[in-house]
Jmol script that loads the backbone (N, CA, C; Angstrom):
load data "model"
ATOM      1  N   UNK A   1      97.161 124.602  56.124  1.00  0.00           N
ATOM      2  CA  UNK A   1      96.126 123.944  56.895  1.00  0.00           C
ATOM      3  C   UNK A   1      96.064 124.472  58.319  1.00  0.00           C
ATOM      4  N   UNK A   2      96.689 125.441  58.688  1.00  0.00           N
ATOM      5  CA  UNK A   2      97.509 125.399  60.129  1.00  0.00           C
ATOM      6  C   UNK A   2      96.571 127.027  60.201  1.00  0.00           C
ATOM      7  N   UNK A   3      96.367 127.082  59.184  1.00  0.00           N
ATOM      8  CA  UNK A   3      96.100 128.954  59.131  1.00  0.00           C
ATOM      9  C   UNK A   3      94.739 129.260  59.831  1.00  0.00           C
ATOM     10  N   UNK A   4      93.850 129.928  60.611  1.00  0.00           N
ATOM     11  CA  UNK A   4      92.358 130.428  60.878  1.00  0.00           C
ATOM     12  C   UNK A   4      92.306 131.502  60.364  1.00  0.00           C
ATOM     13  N   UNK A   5      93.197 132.488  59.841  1.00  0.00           N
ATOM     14  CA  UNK A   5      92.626 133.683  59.776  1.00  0.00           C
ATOM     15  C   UNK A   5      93.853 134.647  59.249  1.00  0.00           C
ATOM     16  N   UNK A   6      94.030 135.509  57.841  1.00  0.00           N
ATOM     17  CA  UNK A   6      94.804 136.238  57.784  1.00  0.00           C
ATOM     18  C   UNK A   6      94.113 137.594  57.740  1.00  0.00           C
ATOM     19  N   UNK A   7      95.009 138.682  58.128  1.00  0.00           N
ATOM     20  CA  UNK A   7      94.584 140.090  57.983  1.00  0.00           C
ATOM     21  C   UNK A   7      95.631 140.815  57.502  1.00  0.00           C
ATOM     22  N   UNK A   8      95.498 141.460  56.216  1.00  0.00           N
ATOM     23  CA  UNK A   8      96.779 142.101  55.581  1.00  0.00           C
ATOM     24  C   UNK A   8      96.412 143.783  56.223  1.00  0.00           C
ATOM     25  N   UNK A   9      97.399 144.351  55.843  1.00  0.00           N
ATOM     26  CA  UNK A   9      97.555 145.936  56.461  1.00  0.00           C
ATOM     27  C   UNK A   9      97.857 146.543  54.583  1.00  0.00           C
ATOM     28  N   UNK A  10      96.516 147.592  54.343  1.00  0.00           N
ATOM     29  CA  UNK A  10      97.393 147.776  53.545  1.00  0.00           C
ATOM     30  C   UNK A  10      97.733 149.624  53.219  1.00  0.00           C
ATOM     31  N   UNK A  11      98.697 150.512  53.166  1.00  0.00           N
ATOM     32  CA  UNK A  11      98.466 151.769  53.239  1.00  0.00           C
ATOM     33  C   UNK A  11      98.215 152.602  52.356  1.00  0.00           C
ATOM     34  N   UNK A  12      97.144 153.438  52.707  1.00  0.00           N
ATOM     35  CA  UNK A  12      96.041 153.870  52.131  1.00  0.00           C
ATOM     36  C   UNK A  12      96.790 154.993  51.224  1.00  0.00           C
ATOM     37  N   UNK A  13      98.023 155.435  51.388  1.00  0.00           N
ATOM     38  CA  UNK A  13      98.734 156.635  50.676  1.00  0.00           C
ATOM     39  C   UNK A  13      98.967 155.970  49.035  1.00  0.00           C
ATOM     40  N   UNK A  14      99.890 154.701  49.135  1.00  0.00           N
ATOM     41  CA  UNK A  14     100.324 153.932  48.220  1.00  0.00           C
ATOM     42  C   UNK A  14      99.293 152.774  47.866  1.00  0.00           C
ATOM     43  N   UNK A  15      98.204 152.721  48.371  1.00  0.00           N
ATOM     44  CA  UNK A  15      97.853 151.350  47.909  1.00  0.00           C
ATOM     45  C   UNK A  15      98.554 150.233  48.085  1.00  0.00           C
ATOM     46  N   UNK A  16      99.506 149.689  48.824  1.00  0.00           N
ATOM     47  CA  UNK A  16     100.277 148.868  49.051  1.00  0.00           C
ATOM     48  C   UNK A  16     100.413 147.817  50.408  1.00  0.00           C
ATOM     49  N   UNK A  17     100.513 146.697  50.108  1.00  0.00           N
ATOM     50  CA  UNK A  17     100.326 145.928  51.630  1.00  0.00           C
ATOM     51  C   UNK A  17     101.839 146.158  52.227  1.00  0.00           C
ATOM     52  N   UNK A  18     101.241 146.407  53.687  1.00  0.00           N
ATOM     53  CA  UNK A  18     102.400 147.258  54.002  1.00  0.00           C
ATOM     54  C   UNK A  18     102.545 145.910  55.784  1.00  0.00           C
ATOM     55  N   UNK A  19     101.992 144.731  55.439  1.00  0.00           N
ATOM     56  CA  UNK A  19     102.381 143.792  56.430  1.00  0.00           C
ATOM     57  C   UNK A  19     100.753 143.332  56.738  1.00  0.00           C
ATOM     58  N   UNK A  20     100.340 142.079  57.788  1.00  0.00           N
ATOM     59  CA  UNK A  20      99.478 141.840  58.014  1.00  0.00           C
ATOM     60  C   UNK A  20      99.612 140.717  59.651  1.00  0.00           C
ATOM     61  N   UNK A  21      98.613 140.208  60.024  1.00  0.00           N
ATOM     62  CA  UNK A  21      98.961 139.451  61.433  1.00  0.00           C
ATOM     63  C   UNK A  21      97.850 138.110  60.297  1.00  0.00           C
ATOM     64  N   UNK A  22      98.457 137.091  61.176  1.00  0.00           N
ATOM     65  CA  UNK A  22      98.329 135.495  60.656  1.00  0.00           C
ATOM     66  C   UNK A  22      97.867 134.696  61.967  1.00  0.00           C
ATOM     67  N   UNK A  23      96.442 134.518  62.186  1.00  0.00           N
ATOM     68  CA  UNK A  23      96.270 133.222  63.634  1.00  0.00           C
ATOM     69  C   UNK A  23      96.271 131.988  62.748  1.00  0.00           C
ATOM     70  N   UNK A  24      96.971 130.996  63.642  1.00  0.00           N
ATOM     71  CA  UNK A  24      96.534 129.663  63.484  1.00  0.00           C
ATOM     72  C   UNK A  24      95.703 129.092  64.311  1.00  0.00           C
ATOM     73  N   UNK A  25      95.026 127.728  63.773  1.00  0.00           N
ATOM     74  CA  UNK A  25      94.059 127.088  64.514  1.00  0.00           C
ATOM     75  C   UNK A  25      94.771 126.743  66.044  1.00  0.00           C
ATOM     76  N   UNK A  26      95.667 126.646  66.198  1.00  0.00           N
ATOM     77  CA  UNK A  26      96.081 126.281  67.660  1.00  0.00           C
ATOM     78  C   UNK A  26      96.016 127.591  68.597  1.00  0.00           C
ATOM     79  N   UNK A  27      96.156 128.677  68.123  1.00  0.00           N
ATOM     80  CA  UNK A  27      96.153 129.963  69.238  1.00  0.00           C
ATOM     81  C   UNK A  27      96.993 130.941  68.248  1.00  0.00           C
ATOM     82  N   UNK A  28      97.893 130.106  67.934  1.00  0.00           N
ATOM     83  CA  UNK A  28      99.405 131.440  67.700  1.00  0.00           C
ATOM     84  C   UNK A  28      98.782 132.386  66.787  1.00  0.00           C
ATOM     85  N   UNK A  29      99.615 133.651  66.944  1.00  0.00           N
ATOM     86  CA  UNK A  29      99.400 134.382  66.030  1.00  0.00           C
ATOM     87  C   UNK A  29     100.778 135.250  65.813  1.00  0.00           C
ATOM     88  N   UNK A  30     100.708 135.940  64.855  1.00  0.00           N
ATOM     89  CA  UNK A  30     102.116 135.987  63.892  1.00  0.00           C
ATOM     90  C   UNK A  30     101.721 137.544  63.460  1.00  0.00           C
ATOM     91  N   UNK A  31     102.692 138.308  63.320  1.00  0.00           N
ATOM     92  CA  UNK A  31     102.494 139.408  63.322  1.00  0.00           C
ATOM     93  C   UNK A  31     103.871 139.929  62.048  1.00  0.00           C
ATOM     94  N   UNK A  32     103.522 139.953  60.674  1.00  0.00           N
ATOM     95  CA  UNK A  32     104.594 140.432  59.654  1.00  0.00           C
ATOM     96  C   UNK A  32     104.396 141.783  59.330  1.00  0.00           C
ATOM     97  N   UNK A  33     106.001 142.475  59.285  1.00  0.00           N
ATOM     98  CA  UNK A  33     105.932 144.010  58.550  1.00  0.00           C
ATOM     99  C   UNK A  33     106.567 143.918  57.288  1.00  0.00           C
ATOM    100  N   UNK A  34     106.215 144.247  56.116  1.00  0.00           N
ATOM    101  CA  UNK A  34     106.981 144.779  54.723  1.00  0.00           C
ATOM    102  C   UNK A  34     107.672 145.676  55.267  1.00  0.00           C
ATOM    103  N   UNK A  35     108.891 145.640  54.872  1.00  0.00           N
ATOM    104  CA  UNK A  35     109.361 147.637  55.049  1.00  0.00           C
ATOM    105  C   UNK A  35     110.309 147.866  53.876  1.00  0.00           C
ATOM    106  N   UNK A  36     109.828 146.784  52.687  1.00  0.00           N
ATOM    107  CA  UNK A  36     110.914 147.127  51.195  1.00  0.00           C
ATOM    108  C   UNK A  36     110.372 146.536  50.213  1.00  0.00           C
ATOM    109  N   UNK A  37     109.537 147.337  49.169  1.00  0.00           N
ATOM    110  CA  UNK A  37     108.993 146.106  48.042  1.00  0.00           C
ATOM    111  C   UNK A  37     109.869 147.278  46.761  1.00  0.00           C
ATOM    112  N   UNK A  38     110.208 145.899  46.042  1.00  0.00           N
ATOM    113  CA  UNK A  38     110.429 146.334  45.040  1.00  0.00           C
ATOM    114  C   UNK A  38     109.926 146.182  43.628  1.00  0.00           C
ATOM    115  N   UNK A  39     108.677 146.916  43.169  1.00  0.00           N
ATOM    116  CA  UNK A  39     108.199 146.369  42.152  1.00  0.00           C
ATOM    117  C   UNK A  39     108.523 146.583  40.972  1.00  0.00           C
ATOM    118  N   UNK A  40     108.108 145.878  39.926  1.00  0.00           N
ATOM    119  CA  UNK A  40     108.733 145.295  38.311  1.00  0.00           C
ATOM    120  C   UNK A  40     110.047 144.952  38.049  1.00  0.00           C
ATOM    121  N   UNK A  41     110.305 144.210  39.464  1.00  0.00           N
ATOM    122  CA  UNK A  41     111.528 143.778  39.176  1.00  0.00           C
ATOM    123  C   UNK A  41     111.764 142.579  38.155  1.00  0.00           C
ATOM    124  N   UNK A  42     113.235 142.300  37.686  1.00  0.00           N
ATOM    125  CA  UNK A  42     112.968 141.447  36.272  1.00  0.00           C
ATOM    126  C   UNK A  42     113.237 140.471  37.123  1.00  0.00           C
ATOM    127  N   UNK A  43     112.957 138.987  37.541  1.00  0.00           N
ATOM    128  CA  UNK A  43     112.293 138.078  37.799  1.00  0.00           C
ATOM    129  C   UNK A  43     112.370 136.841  36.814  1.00  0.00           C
ATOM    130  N   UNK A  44     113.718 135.815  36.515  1.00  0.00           N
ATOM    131  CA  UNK A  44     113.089 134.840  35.707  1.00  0.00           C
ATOM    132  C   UNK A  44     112.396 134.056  36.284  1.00  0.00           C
ATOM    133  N   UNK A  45     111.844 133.203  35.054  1.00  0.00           N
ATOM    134  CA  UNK A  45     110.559 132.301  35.190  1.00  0.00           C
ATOM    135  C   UNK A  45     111.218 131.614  36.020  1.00  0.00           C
ATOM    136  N   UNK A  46     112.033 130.239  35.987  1.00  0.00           N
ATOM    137  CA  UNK A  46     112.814 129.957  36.500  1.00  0.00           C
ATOM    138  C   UNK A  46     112.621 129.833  38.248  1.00  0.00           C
ATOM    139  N   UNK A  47     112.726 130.909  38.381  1.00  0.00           N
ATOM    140  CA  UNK A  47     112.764 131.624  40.016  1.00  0.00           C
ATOM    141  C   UNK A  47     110.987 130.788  40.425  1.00  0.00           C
ATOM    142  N   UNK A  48     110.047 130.297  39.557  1.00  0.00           N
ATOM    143  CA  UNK A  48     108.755 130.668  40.176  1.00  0.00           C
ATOM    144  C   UNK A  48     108.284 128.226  39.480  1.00  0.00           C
ATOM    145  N   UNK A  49     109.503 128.156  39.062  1.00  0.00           N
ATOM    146  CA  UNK A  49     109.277 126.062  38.915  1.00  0.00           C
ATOM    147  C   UNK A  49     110.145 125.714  39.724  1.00  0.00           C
ATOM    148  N   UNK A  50     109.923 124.420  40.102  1.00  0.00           N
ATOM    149  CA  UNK A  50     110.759 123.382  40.596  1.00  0.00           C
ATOM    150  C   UNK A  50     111.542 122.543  39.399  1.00  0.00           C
ATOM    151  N   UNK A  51     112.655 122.513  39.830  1.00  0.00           N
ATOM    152  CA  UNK A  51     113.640 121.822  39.124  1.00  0.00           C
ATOM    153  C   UNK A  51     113.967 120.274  39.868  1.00  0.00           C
ATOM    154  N   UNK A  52     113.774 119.463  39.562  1.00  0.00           N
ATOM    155  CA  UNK A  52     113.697 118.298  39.905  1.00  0.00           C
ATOM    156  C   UNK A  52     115.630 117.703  40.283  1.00  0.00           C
ATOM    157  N   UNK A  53     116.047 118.196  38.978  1.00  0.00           N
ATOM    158  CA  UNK A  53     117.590 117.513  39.156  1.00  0.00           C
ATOM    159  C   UNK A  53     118.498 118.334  40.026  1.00  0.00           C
ATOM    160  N   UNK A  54     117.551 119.776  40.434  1.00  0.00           N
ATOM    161  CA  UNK A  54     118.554 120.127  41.815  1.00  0.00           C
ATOM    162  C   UNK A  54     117.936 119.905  42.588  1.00  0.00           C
ATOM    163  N   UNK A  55     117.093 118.688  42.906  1.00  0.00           N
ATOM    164  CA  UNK A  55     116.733 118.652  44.111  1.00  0.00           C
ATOM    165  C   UNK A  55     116.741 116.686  44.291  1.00  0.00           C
ATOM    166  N   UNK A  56     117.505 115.951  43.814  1.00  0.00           N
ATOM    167  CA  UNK A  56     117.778 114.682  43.926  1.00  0.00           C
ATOM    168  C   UNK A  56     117.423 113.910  45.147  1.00  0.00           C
ATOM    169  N   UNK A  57     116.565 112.885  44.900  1.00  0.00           N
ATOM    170  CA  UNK A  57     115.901 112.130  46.050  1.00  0.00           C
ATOM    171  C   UNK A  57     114.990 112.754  46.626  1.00  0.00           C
ATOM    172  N   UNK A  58     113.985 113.854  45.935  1.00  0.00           N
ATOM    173  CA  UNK A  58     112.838 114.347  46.645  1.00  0.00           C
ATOM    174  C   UNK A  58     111.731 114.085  45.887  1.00  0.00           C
ATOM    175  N   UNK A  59     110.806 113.510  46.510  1.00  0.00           N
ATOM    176  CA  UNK A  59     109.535 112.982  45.814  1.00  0.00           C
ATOM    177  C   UNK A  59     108.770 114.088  45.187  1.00  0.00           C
ATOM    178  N   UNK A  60     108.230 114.112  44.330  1.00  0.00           N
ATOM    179  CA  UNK A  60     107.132 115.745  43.672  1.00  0.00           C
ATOM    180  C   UNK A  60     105.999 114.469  43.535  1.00  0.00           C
ATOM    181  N   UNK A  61     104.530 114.896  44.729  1.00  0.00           N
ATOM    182  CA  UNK A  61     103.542 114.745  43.922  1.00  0.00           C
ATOM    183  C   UNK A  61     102.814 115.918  43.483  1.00  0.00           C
ATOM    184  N   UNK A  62     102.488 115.877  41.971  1.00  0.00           N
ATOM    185  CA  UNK A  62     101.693 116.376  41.382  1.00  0.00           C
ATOM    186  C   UNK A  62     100.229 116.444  41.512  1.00  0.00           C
ATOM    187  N   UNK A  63      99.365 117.169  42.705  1.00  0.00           N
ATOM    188  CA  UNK A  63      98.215 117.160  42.755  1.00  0.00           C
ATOM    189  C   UNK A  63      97.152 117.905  41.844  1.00  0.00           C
ATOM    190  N   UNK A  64      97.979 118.228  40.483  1.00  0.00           N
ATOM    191  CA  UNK A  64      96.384 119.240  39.700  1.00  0.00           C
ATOM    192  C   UNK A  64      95.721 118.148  39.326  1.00  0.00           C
TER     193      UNK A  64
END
end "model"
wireframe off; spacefill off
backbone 0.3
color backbone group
């Protein structure tokens, strides 16, 4: 909610986003570099849900 505006960088050799700058509605702005991707890495699913029983006493609302 905080965000106005992203701009990714991406380089034109690799096709690859290679960092981008981030303003928020208050002024700030944020300035990120990639400098290591590693792609098809193996990745369990796992890594990408929330697990509820390691996270005890935290509310999940479900907004879909």
């Amino acid at each position: 909610k905080q965000l106005a505006k992203i701009e990714l960088i991406v380089d034109k050799g690799s096709s690859m986003i290679s960092g981008g700058n981030d303003w928020e509605k208050n002024g700030n702005k944020y300035a990120v570099t990639i400098s290591n991707i590693v792609q098809n890495s193996d990745i369990p699913d796992a890594q990408f849900s929330w697990n509820t029983k390691e996270h005890p006493g935290v509310e999940v609302v479900d907004l879909r």
